[in-house]
N, C-alpha and C positions, 0 to 999 in steps of 0.2 A: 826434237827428234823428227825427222822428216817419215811424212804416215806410210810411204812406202817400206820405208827400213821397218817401221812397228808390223807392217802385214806380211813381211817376209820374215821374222823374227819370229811371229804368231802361228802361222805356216810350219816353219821349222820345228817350233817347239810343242804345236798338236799332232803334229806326226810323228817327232821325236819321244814323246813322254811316252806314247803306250807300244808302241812298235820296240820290239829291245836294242836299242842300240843307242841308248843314251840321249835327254835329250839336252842337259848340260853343256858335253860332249860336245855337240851338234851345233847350240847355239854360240860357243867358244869359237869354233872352226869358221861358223861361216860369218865373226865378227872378222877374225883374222883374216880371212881369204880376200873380205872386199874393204878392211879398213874402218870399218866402223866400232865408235870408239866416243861416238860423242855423250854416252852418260856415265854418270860415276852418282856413286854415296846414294843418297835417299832416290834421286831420280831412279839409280837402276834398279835398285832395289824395290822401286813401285811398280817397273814395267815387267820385273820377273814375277813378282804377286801376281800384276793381274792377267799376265796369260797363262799363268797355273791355277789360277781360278778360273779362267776360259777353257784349260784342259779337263776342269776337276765338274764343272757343270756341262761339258760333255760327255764325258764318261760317266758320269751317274744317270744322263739320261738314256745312255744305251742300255745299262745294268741296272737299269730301276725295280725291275720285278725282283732282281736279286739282291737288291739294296732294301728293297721293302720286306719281304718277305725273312731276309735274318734280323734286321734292325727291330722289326716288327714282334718277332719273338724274343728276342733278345730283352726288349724293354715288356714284354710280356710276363717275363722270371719275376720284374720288378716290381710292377705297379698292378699285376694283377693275382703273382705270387702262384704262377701257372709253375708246371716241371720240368724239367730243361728235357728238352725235346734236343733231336739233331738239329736242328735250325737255330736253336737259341744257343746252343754252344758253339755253330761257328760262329754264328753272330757272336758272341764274348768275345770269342779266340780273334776274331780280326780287328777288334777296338785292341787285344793285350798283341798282336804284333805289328804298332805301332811305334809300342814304347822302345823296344831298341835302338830304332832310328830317329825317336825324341830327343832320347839321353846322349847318343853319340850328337845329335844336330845343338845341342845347347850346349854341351860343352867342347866339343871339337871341331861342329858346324866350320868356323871360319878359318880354322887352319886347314880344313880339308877343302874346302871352298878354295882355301887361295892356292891350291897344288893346280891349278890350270893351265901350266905351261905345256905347250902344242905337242911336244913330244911325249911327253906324258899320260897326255889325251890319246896319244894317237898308240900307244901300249896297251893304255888299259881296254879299248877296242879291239886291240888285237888278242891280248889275253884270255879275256873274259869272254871274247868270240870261240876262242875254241875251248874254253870251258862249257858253253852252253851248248857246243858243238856233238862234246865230249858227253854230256849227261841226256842231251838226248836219242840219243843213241840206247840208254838201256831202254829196254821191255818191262813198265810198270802200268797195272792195271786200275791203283786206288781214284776214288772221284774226291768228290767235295766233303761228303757226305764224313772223309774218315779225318777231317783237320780238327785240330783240337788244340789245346793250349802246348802241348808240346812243340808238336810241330809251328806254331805258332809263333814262338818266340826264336826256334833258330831260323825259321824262314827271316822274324822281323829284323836277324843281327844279321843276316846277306843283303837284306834290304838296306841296312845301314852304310854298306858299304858302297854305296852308290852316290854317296855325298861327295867320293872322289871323282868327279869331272867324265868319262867317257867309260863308265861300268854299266850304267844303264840300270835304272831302280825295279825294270818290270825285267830284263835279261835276267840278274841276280837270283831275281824271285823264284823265275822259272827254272834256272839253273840247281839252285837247293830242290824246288820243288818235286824236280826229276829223279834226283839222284835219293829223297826222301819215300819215293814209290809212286809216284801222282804222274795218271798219263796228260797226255799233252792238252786236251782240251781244259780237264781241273787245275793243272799247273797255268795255266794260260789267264782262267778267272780267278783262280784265288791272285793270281798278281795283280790283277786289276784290280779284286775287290781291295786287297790288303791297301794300295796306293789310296786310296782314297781317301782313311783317313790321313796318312802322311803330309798330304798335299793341303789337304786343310788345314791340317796345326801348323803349317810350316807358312800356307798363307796368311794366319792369325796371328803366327808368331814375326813373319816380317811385316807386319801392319805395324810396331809397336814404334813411336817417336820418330814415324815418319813424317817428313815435309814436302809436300807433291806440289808445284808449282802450278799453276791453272794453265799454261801452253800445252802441259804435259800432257793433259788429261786427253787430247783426241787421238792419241797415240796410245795413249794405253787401254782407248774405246777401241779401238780398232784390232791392236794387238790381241785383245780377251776376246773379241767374236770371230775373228780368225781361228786363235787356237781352239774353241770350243767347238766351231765345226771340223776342221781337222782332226781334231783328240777324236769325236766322236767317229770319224772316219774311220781313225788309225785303230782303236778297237774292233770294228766292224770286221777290216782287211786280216789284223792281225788272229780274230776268230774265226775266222772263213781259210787262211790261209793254212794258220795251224792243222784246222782239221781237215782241210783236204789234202794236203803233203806232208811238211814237219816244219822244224825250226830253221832248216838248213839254209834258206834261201837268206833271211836275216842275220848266221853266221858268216856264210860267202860277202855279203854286206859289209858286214863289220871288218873282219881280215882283209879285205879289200881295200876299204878307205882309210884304215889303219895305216897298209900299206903305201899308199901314194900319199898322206901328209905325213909320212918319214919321210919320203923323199923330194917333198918341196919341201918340210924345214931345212932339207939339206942342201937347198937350192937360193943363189940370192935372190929367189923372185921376192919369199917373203921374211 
């Protein structure tokens, strides 16, 4: 894999992962736009681990006060048999909305995976663009402070739904999150915090009976610190933007690009 193709792929995919607009999605499109096609089986499978652990060790370093601060209470309930404080119960609630997008990723993981055909990609951009369009739009006041295991588990079964190729895991998130009562800034970090576990178990889970061939590996170096400084970015943009306009600028985004890969599938360019 030529390091160029790994640092624009790394690129794509740390801007992609936390900005909502998919970054599956993203990395599909811009395999198909320029032909690039040269990995399959364990090799891909190594180079999407390790820029979503480039993503995943970027956005935890942005969210570390909030990553320490619930994980921190949360194993406080446990080992020091402290009372569940607001802190310790998000912290629970965002290890239990996980598991929906575990259970749907191990057993439907690669039937959903392999729905990547461009047109398809290029719907659920559009869809799911004006769904999050759609929900943000109401007027809700709740923060972080009100997530619990309810809310928890149907946020995690929207988030599951993002294993299909251009819905976007942090769009989803945010999209229940709005229409569940949560204004745009709480809906914005709970989807970042909630992704975080995801992206680990999914990194741990495609570790397992993998063969990475040793050419591979400067590509996949490059690829993880590319995405981990972009991820980190795409957070940063994505909290800055939210709260000083709204979501809109990232649904105009999505219906947009939606629309012009309908119309070069429709096209013999590609």
């Amino acid at each position: 894999m030529p390091i160029l193709h790994a640092i624009v792929l790394g690129i794509v995919q740390g801007l992609s992962e936390f900005l909502p607009i998919s970054s599956s999605g993203h990395l599909i499109l811009v395999r198909w736009l320029f032909g690039w096609d040269e990995l399959s089986g364990d090799a891909a499978t190594a180079f999407d681990v390790a820029v979503h652990v480039g993503t995943l060790v970027g956005a935890t370093a942005y969210l570390r006060r909030d990553v320490v601060s619930y994980a921190g209470a949360a194993l406080a309930t446990v080992f020091r048999r402290e009372s569940l404080t607001v802190e310790s119960r998000v912290g629970w609630s965002l290890v239990a909305s996980a598991v929906p997008a575990g259970v749907v990723g191990v057993f439907l993981g690669d039937a959903l995976r392999g729905s990547d055909r461009i047109v398809t990609v290029a719907l659920a951009l559009i869809v799911f663009g004006v769904l999050l369009g759609a929900s943000d739009r109401l007027t809700q006041q709740w923060d972080e402070s009100h997530f619990g295991l309810g809310h928890a588990l149907v946020m995690g079964a929207g988030q599951a739904l993002a294993l299909q190729p251009g819905v976007s895991r942090a769009g989803v998130t945010m999209t229940v999150a709005r229409v569940l009562g949560y204004n745009r800034e709480a809906a914005v970090r709970l989807a970042f915090l909630m992704s975080l576990p995801v992206i680990a178990g999914a990194g741990l889970y495609g570790l397992f009976d993998l063969s990475v061939p040793s050419s591979l590996w400067p590509a996949l170096a490059w690829g993880a610190t590319t995405s981990m400084v972009t991820g980190w970015i795409a957070v940063w943009a994505t909290v800055r933007i939210v709260s000083r306009v709204s979501l809109r600028p990232f649904v105009a985004y999505r219906v947009l690009t939606g629309i012009a890969v309908l119309g070069l599938a429709a096209t013999p360019w590609r």
